[in-house]
mmCIF file of the N, C-alpha and C atoms, coordinates in Angstrom:
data_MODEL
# 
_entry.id   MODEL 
# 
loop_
_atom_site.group_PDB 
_atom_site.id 
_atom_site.type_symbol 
_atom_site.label_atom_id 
_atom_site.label_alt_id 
_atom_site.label_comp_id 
_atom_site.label_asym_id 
_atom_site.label_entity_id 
_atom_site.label_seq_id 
_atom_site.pdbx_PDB_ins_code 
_atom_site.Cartn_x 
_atom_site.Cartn_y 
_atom_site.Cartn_z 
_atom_site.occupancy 
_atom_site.B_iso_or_equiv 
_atom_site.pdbx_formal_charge 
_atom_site.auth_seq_id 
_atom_site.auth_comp_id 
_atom_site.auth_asym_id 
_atom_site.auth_atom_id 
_atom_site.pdbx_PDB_model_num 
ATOM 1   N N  . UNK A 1 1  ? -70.014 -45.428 -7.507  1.00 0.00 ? 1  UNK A N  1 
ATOM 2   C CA . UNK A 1 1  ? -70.803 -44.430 -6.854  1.00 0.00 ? 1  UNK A CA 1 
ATOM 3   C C  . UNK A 1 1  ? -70.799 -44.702 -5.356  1.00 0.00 ? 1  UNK A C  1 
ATOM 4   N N  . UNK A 1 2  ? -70.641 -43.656 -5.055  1.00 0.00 ? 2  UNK A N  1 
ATOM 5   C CA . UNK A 1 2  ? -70.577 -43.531 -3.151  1.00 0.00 ? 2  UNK A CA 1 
ATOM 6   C C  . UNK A 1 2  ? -71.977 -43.454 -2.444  1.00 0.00 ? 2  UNK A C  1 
ATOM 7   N N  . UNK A 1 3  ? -72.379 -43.833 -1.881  1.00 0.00 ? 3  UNK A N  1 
ATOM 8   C CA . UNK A 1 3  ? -73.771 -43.533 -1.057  1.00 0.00 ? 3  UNK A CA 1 
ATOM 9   C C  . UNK A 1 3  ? -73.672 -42.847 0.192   1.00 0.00 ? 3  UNK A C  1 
ATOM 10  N N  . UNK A 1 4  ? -74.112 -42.117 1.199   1.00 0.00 ? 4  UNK A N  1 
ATOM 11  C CA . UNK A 1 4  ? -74.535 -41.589 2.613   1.00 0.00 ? 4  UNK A CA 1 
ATOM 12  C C  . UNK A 1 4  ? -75.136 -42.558 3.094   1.00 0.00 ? 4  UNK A C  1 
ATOM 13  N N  . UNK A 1 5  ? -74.439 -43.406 4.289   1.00 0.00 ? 5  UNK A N  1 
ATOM 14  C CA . UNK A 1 5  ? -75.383 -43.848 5.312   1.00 0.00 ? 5  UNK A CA 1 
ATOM 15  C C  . UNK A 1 5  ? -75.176 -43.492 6.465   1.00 0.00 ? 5  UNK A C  1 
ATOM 16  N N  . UNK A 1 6  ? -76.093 -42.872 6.842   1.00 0.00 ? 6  UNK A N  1 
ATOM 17  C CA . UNK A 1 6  ? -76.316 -42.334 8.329   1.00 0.00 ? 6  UNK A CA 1 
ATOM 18  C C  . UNK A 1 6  ? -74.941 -41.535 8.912   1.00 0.00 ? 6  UNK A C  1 
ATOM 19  N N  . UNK A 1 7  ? -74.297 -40.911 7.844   1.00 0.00 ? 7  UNK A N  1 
ATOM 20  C CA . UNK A 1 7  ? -73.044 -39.936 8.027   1.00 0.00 ? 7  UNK A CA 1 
ATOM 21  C C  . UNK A 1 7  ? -71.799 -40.741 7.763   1.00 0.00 ? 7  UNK A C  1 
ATOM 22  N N  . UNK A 1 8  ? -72.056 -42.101 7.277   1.00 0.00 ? 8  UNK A N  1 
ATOM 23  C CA . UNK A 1 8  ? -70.954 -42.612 6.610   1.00 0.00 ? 8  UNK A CA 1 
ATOM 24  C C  . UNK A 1 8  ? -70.610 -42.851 4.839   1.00 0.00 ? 8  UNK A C  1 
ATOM 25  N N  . UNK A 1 9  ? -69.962 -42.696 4.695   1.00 0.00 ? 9  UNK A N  1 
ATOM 26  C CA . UNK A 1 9  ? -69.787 -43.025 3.266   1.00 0.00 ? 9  UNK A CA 1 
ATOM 27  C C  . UNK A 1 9  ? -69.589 -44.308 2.895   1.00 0.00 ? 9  UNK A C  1 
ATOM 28  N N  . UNK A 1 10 ? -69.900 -44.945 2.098   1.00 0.00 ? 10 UNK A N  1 
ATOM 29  C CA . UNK A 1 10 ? -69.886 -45.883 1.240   1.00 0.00 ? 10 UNK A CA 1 
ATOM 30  C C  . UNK A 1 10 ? -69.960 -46.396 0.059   1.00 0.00 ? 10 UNK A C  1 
ATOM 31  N N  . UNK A 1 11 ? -69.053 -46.842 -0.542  1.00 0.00 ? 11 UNK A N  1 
ATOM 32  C CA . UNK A 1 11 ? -68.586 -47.184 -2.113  1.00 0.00 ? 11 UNK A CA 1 
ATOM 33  C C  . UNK A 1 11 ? -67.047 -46.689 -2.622  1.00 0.00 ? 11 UNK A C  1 
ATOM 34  N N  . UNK A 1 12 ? -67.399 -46.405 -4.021  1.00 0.00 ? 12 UNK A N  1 
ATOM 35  C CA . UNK A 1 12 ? -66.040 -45.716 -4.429  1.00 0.00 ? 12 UNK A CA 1 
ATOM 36  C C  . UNK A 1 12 ? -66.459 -44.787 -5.571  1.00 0.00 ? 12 UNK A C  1 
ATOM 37  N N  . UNK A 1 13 ? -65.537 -43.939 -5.745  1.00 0.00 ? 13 UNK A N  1 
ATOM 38  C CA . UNK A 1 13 ? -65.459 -42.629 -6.043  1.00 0.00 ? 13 UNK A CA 1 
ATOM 39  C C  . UNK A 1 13 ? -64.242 -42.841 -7.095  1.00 0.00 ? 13 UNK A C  1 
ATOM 40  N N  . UNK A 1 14 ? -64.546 -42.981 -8.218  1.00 0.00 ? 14 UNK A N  1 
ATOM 41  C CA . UNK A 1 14 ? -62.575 -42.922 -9.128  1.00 0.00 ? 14 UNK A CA 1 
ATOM 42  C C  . UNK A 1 14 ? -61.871 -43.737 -8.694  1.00 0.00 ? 14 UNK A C  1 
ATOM 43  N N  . UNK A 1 15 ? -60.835 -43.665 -8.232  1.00 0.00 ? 15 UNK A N  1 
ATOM 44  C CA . UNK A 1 15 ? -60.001 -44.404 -7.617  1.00 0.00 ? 15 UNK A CA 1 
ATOM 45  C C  . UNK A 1 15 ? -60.205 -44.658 -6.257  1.00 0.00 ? 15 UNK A C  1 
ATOM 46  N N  . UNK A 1 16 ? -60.960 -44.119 -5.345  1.00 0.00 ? 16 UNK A N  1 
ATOM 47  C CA . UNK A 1 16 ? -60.893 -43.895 -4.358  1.00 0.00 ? 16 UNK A CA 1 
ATOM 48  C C  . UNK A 1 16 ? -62.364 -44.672 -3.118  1.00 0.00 ? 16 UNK A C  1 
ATOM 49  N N  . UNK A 1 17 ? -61.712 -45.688 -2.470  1.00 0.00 ? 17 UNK A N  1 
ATOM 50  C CA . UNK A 1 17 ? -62.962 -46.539 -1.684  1.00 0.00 ? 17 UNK A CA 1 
ATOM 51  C C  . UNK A 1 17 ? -63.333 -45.889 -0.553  1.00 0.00 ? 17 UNK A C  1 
ATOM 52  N N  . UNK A 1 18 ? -64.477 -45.974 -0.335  1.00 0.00 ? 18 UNK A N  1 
ATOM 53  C CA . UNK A 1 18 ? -64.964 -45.144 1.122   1.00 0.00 ? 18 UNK A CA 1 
ATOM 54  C C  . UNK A 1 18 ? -65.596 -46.802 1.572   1.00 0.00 ? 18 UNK A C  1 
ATOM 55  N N  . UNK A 1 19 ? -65.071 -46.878 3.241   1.00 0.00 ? 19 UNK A N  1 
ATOM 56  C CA . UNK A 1 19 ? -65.320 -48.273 3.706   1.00 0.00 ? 19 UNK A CA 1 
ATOM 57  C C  . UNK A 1 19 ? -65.743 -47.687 5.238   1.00 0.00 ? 19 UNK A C  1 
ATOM 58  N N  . UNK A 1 20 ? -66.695 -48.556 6.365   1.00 0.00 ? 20 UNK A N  1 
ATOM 59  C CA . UNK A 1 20 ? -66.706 -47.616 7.505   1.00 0.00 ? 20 UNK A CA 1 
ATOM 60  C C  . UNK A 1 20 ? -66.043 -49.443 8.127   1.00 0.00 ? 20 UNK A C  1 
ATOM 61  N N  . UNK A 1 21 ? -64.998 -48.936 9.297   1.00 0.00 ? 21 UNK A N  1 
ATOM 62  C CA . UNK A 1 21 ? -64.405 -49.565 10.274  1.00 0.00 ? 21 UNK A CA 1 
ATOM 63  C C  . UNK A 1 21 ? -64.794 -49.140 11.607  1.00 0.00 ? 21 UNK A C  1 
ATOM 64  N N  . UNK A 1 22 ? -65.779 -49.659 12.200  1.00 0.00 ? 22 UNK A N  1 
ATOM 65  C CA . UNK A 1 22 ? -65.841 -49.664 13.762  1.00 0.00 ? 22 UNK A CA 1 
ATOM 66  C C  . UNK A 1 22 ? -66.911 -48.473 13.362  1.00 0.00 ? 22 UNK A C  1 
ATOM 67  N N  . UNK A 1 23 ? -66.214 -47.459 14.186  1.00 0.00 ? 23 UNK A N  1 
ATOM 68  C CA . UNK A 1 23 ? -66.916 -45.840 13.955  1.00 0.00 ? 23 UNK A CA 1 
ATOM 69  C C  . UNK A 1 23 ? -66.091 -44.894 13.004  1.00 0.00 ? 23 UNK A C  1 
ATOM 70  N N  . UNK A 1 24 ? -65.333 -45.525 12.706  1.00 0.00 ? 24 UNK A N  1 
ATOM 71  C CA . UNK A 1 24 ? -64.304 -44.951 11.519  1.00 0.00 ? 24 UNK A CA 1 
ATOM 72  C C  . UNK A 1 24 ? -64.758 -44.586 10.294  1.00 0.00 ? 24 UNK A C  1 
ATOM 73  N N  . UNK A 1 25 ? -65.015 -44.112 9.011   1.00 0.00 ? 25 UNK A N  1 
ATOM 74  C CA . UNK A 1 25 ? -65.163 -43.867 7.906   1.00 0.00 ? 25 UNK A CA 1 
ATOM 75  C C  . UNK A 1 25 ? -63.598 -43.612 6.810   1.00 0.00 ? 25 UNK A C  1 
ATOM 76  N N  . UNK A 1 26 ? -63.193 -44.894 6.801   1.00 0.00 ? 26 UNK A N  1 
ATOM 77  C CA . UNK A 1 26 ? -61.819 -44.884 5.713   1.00 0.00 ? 26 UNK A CA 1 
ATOM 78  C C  . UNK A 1 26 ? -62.157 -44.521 4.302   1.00 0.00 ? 26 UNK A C  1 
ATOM 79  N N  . UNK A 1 27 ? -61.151 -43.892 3.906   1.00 0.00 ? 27 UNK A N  1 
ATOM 80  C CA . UNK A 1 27 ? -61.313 -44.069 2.635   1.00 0.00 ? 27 UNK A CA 1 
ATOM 81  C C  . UNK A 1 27 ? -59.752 -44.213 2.186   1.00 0.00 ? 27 UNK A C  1 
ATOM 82  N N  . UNK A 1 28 ? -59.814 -44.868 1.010   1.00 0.00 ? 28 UNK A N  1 
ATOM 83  C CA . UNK A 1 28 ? -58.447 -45.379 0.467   1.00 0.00 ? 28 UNK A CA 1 
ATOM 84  C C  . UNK A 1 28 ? -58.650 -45.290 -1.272  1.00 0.00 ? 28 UNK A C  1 
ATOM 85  N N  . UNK A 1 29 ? -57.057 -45.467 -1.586  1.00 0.00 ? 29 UNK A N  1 
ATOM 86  C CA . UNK A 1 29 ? -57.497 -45.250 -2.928  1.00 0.00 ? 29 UNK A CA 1 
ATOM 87  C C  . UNK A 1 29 ? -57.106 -46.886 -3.437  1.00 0.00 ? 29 UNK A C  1 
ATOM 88  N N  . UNK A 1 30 ? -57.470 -47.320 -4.403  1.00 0.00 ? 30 UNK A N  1 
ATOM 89  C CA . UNK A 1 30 ? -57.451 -48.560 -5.205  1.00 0.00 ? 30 UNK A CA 1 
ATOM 90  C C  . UNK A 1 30 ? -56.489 -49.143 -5.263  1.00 0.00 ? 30 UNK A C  1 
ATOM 91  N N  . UNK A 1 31 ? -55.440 -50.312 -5.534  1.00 0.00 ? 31 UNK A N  1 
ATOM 92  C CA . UNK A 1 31 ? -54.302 -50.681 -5.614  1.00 0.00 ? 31 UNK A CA 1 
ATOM 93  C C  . UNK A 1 31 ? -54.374 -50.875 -6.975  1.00 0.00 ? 31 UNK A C  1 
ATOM 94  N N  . UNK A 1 32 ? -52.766 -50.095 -7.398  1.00 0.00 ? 32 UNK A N  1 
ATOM 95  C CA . UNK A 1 32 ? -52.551 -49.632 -8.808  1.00 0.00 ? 32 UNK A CA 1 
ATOM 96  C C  . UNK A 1 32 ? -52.208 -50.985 -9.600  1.00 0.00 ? 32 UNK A C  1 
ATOM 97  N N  . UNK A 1 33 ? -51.002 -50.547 -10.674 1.00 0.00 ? 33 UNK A N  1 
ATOM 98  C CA . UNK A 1 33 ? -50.992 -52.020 -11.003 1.00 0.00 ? 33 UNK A CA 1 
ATOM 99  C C  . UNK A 1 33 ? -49.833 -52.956 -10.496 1.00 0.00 ? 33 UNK A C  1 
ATOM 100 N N  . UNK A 1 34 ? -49.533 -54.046 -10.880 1.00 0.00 ? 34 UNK A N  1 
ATOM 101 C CA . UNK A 1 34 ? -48.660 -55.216 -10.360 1.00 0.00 ? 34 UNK A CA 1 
ATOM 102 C C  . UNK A 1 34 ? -47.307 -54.828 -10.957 1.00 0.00 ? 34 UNK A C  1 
ATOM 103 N N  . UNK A 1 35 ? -46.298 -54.821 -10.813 1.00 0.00 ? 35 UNK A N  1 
ATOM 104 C CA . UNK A 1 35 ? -45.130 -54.608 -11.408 1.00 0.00 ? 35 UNK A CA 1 
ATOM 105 C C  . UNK A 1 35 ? -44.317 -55.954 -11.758 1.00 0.00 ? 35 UNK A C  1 
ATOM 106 N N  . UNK A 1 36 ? -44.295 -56.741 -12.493 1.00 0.00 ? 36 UNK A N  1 
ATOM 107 C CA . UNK A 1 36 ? -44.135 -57.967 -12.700 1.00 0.00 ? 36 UNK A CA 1 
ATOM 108 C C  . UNK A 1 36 ? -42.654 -58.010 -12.773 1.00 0.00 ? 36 UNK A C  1 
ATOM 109 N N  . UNK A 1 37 ? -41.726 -59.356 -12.643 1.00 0.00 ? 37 UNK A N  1 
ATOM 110 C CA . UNK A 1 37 ? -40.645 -59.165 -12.731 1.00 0.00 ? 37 UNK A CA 1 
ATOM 111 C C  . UNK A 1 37 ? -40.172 -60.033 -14.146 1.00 0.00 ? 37 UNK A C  1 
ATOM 112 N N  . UNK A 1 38 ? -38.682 -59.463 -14.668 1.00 0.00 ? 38 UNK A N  1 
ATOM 113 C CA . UNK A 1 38 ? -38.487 -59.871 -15.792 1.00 0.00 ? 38 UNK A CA 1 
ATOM 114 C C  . UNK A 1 38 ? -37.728 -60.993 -15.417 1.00 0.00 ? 38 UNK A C  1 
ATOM 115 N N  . UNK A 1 39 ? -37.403 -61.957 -16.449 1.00 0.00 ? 39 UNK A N  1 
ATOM 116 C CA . UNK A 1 39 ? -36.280 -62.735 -16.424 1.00 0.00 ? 39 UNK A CA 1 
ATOM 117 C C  . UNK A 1 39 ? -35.168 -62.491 -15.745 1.00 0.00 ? 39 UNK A C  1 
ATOM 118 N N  . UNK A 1 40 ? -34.056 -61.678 -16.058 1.00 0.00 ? 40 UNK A N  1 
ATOM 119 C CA . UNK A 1 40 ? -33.262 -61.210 -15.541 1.00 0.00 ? 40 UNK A CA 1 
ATOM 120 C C  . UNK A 1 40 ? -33.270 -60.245 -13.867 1.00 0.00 ? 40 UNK A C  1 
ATOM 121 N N  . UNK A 1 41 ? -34.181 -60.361 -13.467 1.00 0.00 ? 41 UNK A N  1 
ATOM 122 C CA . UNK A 1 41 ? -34.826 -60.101 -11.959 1.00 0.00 ? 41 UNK A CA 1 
ATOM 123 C C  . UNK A 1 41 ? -35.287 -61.275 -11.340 1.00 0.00 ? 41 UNK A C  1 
ATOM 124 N N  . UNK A 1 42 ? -35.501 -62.240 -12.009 1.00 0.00 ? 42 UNK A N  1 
ATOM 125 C CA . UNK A 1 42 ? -35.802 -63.980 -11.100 1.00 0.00 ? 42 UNK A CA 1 
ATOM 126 C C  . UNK A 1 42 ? -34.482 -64.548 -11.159 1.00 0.00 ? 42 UNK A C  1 
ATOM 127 N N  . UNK A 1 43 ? -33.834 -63.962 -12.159 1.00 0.00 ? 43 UNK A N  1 
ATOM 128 C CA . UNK A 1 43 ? -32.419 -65.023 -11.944 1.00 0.00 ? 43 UNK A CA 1 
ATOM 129 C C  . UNK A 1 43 ? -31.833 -64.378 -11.328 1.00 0.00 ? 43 UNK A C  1 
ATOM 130 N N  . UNK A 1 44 ? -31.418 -63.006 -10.888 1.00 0.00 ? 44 UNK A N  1 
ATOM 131 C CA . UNK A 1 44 ? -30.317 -62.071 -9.934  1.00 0.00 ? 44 UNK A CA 1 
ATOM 132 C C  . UNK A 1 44 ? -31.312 -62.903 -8.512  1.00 0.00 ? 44 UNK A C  1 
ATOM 133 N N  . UNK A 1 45 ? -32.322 -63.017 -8.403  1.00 0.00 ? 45 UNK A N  1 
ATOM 134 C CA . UNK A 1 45 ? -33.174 -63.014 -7.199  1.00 0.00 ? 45 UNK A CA 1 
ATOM 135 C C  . UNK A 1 45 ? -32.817 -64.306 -6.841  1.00 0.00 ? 45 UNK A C  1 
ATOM 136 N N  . UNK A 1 46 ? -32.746 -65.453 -7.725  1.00 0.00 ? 46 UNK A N  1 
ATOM 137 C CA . UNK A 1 46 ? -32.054 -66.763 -7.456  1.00 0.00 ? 46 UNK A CA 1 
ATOM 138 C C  . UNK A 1 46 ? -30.682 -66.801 -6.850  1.00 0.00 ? 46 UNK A C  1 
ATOM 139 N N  . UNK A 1 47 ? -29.692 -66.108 -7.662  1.00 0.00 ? 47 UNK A N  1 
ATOM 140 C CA . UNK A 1 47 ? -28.921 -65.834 -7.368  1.00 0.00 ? 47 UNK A CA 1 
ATOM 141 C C  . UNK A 1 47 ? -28.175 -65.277 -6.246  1.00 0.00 ? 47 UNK A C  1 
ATOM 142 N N  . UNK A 1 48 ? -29.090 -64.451 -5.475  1.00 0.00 ? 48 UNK A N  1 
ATOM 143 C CA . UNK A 1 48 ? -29.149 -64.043 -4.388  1.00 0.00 ? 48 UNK A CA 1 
ATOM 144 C C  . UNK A 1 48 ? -29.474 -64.747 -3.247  1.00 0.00 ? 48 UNK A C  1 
ATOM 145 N N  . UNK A 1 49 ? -30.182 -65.770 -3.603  1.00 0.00 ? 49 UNK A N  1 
ATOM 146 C CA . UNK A 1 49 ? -31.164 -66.404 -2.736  1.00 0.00 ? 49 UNK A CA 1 
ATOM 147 C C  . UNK A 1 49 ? -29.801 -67.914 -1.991  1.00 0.00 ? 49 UNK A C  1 
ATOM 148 N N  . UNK A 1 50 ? -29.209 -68.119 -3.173  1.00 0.00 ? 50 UNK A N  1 
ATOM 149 C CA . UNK A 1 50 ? -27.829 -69.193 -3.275  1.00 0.00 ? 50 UNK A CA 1 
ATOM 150 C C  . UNK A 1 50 ? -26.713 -68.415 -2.398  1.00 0.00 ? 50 UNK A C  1 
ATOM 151 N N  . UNK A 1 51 ? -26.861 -67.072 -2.317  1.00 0.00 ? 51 UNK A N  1 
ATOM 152 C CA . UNK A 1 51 ? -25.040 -66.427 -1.806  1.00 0.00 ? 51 UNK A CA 1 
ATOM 153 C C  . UNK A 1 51 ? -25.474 -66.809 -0.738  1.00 0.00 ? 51 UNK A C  1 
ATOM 154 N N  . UNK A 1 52 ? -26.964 -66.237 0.023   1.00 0.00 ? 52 UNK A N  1 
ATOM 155 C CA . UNK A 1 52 ? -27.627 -66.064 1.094   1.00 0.00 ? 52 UNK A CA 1 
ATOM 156 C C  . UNK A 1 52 ? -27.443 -67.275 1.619   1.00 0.00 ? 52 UNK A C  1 
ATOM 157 N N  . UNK A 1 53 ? -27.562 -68.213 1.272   1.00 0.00 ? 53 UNK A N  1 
ATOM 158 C CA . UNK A 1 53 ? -27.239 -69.261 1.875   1.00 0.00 ? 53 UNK A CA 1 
ATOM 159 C C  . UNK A 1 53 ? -26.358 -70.164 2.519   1.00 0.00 ? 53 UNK A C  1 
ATOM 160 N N  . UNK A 1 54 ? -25.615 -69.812 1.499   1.00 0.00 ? 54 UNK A N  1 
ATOM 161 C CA . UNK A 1 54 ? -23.710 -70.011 2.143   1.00 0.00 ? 54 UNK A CA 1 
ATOM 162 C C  . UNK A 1 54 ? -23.139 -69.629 3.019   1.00 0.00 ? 54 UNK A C  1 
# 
């Protein structure tokens, strides 16, 4: 739940944060989820990491 203070917003709404910066009133939405990597994406990434080096 969002609140009114003194013409700013504050809280969150769904996805969505209301924050005040300076004289600013941001609002942003939530960070979704993590996209994790598989096996075969740490070893190409290793792999990469070895050419890079040479």
């Amino acid at each position: 739940m969002a609140t009114n203070e003194n013409g700013y917003l504050r809280g969150q709404v769904g996805n969505l944060v209301s924050r005040k910066v300076g004289t600013k009133n941001i609002v942003q939405t939530k960070p979704g989820r993590k996209i994790r990597q598989t096996e075969s994406s740490k070893s190409a990434a290793a792999d990469f990491g070895y050419a890079s080096a040479a």
